[in-house]
PDB file as gemmi writes it, atoms N, CA and C in Angstrom:
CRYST1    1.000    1.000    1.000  90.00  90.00  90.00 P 1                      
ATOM      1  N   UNK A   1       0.853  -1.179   0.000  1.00  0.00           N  
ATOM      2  CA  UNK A   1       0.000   0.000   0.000  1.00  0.00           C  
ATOM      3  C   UNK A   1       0.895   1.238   0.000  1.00  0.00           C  
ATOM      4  N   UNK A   2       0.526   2.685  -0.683  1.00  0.00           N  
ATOM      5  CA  UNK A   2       1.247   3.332  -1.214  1.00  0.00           C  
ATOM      6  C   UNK A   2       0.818   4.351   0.019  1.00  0.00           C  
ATOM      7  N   UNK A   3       0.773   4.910   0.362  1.00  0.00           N  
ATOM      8  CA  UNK A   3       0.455   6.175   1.031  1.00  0.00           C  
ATOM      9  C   UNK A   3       0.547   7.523  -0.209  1.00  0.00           C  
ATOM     10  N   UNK A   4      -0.194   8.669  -0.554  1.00  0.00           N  
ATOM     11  CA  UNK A   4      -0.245   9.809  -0.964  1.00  0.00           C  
ATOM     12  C   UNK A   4      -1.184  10.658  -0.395  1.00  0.00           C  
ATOM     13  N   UNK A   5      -0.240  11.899  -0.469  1.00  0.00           N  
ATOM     14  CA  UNK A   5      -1.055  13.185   0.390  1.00  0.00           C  
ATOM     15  C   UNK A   5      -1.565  14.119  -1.176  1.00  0.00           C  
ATOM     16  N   UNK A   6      -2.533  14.761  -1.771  1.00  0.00           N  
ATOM     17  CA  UNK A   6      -2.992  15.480  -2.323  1.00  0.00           C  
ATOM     18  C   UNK A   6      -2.937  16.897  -1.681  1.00  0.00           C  
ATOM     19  N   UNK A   7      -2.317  17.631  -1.743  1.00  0.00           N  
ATOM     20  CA  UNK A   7      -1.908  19.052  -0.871  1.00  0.00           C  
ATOM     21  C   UNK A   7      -1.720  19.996  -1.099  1.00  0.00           C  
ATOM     22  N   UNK A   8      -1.861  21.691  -1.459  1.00  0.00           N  
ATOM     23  CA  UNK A   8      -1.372  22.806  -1.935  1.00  0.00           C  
ATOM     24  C   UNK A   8       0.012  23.266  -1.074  1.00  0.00           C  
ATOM     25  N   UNK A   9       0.968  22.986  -1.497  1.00  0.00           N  
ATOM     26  CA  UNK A   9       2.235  23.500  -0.987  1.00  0.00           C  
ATOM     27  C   UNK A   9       3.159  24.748  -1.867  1.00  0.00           C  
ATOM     28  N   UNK A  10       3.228  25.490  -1.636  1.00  0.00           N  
ATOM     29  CA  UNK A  10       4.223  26.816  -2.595  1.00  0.00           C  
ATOM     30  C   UNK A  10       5.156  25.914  -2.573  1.00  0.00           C  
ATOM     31  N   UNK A  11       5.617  26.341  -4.075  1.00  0.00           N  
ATOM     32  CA  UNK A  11       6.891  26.132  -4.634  1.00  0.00           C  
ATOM     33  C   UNK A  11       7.024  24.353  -4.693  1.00  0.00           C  
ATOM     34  N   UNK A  12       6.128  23.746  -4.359  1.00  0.00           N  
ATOM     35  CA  UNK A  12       6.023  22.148  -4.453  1.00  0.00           C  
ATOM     36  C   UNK A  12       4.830  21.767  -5.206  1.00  0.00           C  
ATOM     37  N   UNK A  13       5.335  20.598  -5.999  1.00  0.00           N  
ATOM     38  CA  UNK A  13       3.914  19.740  -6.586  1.00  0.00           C  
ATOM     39  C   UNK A  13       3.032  19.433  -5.777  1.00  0.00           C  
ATOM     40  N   UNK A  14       1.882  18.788  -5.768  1.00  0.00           N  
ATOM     41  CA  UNK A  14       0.842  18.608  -5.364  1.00  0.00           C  
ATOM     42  C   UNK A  14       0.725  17.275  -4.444  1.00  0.00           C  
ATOM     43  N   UNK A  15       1.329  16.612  -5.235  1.00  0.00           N  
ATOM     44  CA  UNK A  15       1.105  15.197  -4.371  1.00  0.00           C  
ATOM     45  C   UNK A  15       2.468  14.834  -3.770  1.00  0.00           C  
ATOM     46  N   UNK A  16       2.342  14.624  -2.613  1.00  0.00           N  
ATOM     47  CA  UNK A  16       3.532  13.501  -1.338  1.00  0.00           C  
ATOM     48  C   UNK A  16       2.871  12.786  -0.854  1.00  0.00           C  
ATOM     49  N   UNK A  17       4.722  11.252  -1.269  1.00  0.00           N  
ATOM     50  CA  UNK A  17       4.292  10.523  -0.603  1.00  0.00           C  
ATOM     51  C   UNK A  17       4.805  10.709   0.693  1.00  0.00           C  
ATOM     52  N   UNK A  18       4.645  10.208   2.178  1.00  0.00           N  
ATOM     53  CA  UNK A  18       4.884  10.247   3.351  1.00  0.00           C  
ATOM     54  C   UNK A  18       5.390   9.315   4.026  1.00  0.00           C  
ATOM     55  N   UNK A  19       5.843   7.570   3.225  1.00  0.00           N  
ATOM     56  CA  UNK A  19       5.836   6.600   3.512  1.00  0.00           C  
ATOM     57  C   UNK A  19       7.616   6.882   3.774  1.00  0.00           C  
ATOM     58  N   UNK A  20       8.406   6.157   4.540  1.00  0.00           N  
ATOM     59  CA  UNK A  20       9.357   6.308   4.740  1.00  0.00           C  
ATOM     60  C   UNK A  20      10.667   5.818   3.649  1.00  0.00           C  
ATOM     61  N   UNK A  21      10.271   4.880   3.084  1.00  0.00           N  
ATOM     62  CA  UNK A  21      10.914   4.372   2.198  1.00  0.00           C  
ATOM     63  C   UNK A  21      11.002   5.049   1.103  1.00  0.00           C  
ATOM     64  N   UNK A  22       9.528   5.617   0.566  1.00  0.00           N  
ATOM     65  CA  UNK A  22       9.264   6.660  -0.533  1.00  0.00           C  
ATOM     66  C   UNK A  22       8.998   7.943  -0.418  1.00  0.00           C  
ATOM     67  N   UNK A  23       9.250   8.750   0.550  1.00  0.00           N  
ATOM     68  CA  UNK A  23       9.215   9.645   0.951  1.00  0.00           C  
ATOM     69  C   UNK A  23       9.576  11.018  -0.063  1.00  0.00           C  
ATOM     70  N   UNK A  24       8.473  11.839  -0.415  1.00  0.00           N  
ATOM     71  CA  UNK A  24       9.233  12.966  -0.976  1.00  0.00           C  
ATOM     72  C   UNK A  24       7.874  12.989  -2.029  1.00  0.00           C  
ATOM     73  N   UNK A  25       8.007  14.118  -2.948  1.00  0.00           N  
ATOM     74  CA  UNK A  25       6.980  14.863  -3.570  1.00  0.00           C  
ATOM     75  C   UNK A  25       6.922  13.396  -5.157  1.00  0.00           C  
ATOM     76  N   UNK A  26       5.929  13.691  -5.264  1.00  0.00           N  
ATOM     77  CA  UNK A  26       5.702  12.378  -6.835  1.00  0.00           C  
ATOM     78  C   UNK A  26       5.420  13.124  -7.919  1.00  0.00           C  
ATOM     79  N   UNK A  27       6.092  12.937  -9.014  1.00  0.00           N  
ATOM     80  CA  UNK A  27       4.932  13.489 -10.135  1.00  0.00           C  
ATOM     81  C   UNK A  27       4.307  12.913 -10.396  1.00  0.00           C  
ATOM     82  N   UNK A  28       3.573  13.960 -10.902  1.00  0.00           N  
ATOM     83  CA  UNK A  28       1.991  13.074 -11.150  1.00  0.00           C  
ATOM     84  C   UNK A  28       2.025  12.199 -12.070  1.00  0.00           C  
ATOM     85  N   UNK A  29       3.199  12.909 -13.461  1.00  0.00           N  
ATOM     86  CA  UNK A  29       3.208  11.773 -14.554  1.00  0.00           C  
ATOM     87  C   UNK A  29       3.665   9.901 -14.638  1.00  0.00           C  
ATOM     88  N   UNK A  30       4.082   9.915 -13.059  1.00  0.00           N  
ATOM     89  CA  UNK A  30       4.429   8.713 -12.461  1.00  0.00           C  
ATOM     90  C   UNK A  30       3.507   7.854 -12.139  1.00  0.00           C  
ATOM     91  N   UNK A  31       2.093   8.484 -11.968  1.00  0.00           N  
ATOM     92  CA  UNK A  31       0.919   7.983 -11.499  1.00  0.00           C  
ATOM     93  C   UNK A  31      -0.038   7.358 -12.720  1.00  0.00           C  
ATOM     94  N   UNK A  32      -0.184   6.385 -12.722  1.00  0.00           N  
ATOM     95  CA  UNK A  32      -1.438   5.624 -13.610  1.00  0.00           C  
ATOM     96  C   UNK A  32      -2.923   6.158 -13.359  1.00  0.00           C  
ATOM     97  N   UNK A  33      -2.659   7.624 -14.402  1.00  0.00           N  
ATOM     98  CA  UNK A  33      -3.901   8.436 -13.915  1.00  0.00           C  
ATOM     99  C   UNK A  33      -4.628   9.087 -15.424  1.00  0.00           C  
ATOM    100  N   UNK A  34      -5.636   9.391 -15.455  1.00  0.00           N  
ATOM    101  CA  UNK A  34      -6.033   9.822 -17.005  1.00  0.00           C  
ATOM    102  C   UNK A  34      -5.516  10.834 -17.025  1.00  0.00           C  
ATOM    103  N   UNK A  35      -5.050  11.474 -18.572  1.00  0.00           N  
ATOM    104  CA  UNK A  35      -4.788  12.898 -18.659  1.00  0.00           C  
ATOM    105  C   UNK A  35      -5.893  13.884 -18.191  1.00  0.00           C  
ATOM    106  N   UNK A  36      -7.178  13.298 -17.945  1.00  0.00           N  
ATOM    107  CA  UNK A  36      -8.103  14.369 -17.593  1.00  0.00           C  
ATOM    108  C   UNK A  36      -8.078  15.000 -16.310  1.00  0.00           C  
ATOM    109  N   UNK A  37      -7.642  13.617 -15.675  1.00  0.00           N  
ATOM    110  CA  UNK A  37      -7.899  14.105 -13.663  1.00  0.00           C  
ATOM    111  C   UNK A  37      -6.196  14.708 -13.539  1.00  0.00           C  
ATOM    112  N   UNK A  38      -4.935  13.978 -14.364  1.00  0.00           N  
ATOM    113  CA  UNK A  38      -3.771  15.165 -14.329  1.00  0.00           C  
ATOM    114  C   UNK A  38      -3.979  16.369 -14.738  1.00  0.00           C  
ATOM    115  N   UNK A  39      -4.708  16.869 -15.580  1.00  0.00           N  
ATOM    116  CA  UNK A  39      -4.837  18.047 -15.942  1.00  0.00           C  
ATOM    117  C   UNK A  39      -5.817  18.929 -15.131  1.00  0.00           C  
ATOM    118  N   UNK A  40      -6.746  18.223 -14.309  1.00  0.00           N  
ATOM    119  CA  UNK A  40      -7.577  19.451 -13.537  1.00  0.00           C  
ATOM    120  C   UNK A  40      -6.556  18.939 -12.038  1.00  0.00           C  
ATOM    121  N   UNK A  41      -5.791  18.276 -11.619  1.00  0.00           N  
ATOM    122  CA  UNK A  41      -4.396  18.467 -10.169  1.00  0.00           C  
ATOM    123  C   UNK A  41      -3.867  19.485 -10.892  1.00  0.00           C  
ATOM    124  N   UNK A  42      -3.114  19.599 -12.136  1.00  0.00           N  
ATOM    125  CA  UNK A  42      -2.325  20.640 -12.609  1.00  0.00           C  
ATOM    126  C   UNK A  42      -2.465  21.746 -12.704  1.00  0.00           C  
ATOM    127  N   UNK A  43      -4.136  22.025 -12.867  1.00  0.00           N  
ATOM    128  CA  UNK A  43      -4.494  23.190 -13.151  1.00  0.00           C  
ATOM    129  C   UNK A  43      -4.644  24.212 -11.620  1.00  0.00           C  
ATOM    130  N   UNK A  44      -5.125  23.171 -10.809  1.00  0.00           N  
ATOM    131  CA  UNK A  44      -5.914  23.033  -9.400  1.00  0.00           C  
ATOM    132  C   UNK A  44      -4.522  23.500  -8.466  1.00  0.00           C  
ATOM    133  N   UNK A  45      -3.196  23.223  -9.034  1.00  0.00           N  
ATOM    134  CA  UNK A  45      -2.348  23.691  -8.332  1.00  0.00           C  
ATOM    135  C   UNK A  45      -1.561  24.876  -8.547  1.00  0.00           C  
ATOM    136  N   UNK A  46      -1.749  25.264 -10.241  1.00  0.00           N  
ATOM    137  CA  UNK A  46      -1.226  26.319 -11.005  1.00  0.00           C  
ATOM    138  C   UNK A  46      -2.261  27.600 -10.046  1.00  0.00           C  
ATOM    139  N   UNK A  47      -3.830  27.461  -9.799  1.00  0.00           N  
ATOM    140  CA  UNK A  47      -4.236  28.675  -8.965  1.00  0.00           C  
ATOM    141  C   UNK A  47      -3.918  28.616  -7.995  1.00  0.00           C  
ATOM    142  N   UNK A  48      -3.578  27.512  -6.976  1.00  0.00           N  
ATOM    143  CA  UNK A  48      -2.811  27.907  -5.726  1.00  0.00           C  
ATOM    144  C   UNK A  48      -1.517  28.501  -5.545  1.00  0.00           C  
ATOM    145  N   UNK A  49      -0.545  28.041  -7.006  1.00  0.00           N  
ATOM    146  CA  UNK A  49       0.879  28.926  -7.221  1.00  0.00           C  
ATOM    147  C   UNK A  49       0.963  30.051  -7.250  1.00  0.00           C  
ATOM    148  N   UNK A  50      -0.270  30.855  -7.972  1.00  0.00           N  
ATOM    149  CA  UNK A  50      -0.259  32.621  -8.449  1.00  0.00           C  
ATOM    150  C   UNK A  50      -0.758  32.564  -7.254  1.00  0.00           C  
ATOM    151  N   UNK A  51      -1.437  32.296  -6.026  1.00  0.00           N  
ATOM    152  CA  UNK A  51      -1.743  33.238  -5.405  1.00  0.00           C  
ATOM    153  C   UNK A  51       0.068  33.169  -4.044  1.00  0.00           C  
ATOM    154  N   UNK A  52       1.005  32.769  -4.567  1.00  0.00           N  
ATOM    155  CA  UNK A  52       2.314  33.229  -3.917  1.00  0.00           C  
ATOM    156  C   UNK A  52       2.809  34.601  -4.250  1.00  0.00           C  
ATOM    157  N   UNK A  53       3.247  35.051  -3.417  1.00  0.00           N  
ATOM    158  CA  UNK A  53       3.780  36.500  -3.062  1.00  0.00           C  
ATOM    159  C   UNK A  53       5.197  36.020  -3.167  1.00  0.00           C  
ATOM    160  N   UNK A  54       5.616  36.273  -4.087  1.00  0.00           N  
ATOM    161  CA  UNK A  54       7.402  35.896  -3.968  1.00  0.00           C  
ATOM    162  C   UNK A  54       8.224  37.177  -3.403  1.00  0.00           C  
ATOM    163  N   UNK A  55       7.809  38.622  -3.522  1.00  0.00           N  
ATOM    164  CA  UNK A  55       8.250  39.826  -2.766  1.00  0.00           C  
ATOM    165  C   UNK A  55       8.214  39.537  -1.454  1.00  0.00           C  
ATOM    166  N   UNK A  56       7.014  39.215  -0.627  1.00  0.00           N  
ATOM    167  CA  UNK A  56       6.893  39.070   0.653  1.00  0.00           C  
ATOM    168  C   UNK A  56       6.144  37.364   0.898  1.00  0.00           C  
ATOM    169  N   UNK A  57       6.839  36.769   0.843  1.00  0.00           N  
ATOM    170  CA  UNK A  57       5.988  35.702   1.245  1.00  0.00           C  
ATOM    171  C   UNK A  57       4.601  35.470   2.504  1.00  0.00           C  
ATOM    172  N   UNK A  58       4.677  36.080   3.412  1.00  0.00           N  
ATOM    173  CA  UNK A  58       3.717  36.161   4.397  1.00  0.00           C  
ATOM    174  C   UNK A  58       2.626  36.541   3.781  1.00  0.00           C  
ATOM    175  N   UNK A  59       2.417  37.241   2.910  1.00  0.00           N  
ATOM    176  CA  UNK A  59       1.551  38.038   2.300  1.00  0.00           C  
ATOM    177  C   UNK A  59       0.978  37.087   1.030  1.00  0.00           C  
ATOM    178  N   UNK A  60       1.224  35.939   0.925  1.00  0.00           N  
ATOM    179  CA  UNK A  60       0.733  34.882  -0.306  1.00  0.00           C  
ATOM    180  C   UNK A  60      -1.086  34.352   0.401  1.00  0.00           C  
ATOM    181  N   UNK A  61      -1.640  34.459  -0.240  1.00  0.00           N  
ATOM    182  CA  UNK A  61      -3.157  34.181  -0.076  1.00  0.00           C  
ATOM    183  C   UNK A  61      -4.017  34.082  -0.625  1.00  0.00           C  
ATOM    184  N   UNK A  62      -5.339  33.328  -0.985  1.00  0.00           N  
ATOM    185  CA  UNK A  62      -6.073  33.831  -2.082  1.00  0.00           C  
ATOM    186  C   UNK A  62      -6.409  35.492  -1.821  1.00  0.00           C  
ATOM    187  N   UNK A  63      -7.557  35.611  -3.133  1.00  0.00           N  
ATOM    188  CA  UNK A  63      -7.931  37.026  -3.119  1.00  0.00           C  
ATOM    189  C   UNK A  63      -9.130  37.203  -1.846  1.00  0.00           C  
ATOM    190  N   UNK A  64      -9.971  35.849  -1.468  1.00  0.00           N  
ATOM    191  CA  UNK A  64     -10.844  36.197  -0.508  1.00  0.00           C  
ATOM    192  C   UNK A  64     -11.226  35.018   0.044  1.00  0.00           C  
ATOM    193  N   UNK A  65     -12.169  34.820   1.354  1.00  0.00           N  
ATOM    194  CA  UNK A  65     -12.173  33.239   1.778  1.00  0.00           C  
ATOM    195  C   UNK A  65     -12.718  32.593   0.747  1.00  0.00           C  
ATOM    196  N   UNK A  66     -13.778  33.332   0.362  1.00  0.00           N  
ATOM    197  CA  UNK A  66     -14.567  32.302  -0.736  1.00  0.00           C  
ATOM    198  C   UNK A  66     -13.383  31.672  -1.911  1.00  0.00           C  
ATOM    199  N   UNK A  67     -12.975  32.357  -2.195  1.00  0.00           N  
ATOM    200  CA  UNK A  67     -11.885  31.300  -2.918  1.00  0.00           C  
ATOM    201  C   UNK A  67     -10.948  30.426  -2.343  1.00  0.00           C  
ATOM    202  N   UNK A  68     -10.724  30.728  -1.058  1.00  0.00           N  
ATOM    203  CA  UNK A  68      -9.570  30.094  -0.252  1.00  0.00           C  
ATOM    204  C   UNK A  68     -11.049  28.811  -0.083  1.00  0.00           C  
ATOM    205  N   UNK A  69     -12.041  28.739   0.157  1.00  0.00           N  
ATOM    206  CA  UNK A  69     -13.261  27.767   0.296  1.00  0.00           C  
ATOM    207  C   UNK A  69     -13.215  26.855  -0.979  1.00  0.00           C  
ATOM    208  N   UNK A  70     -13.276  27.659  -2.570  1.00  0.00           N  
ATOM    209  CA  UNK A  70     -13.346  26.615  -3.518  1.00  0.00           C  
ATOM    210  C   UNK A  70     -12.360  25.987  -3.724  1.00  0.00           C  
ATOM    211  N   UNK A  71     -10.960  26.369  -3.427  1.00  0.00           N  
ATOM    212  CA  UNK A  71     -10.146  25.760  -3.639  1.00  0.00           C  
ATOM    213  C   UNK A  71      -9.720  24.426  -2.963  1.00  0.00           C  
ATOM    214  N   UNK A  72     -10.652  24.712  -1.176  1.00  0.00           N  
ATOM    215  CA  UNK A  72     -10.266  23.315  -0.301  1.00  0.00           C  
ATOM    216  C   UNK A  72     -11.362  22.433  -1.056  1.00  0.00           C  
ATOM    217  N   UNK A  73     -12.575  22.699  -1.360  1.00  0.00           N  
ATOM    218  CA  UNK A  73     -13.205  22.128  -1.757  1.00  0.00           C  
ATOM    219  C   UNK A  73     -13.059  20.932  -3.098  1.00  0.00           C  
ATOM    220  N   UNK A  74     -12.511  22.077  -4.068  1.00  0.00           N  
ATOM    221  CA  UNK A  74     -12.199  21.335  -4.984  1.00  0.00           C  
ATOM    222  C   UNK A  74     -10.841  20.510  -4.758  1.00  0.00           C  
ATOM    223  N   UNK A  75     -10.220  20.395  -4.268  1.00  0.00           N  
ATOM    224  CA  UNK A  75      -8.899  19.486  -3.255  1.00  0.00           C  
ATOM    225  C   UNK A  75      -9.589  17.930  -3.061  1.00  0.00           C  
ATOM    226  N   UNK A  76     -10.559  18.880  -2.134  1.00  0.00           N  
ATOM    227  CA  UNK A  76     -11.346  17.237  -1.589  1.00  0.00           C  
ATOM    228  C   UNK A  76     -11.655  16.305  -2.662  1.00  0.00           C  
ATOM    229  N   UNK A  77     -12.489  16.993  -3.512  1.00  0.00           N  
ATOM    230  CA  UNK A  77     -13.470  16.452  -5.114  1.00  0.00           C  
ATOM    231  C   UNK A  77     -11.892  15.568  -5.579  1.00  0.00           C  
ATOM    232  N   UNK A  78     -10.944  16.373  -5.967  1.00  0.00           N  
ATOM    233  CA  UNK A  78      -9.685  15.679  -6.330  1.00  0.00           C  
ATOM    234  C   UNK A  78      -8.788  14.639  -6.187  1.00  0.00           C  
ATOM    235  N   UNK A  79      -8.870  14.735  -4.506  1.00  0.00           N  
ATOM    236  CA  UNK A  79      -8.385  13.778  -3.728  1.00  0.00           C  
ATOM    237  C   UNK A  79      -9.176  12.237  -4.056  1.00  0.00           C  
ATOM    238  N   UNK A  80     -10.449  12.770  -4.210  1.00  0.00           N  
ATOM    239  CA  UNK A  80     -11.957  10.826  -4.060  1.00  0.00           C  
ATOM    240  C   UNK A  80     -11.203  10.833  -5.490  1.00  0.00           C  
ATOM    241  N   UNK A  81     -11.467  11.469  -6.671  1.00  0.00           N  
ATOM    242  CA  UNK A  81     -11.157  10.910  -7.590  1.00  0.00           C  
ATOM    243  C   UNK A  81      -9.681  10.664  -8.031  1.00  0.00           C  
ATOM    244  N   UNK A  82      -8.487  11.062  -7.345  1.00  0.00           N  
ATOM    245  CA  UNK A  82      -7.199   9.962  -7.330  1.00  0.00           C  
ATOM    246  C   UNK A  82      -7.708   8.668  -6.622  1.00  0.00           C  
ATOM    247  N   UNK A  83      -8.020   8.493  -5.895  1.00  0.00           N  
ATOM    248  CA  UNK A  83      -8.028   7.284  -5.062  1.00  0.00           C  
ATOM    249  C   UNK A  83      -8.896   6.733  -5.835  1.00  0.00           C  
ATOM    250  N   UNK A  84     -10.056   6.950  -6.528  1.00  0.00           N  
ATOM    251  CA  UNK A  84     -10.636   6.532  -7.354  1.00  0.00           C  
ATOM    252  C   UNK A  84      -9.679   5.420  -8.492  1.00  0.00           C  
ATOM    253  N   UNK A  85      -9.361   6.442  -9.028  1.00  0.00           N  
ATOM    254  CA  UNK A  85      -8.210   6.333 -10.216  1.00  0.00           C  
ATOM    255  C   UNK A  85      -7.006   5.526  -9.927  1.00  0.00           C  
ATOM    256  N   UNK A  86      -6.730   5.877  -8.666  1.00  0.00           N  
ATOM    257  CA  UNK A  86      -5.544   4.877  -8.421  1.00  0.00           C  
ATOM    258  C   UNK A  86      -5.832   3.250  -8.068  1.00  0.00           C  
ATOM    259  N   UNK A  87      -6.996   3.134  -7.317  1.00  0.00           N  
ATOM    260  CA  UNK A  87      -7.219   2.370  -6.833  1.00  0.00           C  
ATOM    261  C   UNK A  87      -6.781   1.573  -4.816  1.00  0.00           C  
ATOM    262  N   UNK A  88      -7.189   0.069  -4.598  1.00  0.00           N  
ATOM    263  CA  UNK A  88      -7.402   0.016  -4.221  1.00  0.00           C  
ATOM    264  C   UNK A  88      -5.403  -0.254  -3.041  1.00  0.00           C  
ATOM    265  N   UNK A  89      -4.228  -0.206  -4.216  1.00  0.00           N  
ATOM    266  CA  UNK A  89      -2.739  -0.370  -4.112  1.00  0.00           C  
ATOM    267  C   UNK A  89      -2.332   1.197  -3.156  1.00  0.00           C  
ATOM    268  N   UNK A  90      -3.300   2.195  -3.144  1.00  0.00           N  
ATOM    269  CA  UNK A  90      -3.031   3.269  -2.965  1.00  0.00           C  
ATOM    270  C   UNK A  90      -3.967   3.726  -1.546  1.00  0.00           C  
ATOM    271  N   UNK A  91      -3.365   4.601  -0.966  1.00  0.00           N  
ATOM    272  CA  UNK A  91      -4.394   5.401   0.022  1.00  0.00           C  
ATOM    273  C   UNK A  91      -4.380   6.856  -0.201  1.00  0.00           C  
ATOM    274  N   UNK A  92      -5.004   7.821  -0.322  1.00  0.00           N  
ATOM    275  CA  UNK A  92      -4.984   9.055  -0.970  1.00  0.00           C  
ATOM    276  C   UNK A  92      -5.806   9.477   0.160  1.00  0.00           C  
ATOM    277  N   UNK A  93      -5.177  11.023   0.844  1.00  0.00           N  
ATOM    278  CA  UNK A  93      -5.682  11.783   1.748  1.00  0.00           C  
ATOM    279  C   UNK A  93      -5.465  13.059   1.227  1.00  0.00           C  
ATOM    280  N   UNK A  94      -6.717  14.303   1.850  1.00  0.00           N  
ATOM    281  CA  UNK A  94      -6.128  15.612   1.496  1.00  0.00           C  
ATOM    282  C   UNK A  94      -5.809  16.558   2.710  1.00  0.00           C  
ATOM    283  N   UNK A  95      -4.498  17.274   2.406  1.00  0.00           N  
ATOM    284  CA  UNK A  95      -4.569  18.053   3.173  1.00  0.00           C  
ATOM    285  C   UNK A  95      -4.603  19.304   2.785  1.00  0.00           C  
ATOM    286  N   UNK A  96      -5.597  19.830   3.681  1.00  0.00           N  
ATOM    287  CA  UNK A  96      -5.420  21.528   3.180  1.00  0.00           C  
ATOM    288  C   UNK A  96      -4.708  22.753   3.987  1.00  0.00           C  
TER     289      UNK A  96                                                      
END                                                                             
């Protein structure tokens, strides 16, 4: 069993694994996943990237909660359908 975290991290991909042996960030293109569900993680993480402040980092945020809301939301939606996709070899959690 694989362990993966689904996660918005600056300056990091989206998915870690946490397992000790495999430890460290995955690409996604490593994953037996459709181009459809890679392309909405990719996209899903490209709006969490712009909202980084590279002048002041403290200052990185969405523009308002409601977006800081769709974005956990759509995380979650993301997360069922990796685990979906990956199956049953995998455990897929999100953190937000």
């Amino acid at each position: 069993m694989i362990n993966l975290r689904l996660t918005s991290e600056y300056l990091a991909g989206p998915i870690f694994c946490p397992d000790p042996h495999r430890m460290g960030h995955v690409d996604i293109d490593d994953l037996p996943l459709s181009q459809e569900l890679k392309g909405e993680i990719i996209k899903w993480d490209r709006e969490y990237q712009a909202t980084y402040n590279g002048d002041y980092p403290p200052d990185s945020r969405f523009s308002s909660p409601e977006a800081k809301l769709r974005h956990i939301v759509e995380g979650q939606q993301l997360a069922q359908r990796l685990q979906q996709e990956l199956g049953g070899g995998y455990t897929v959690v999100y953190y937000s």
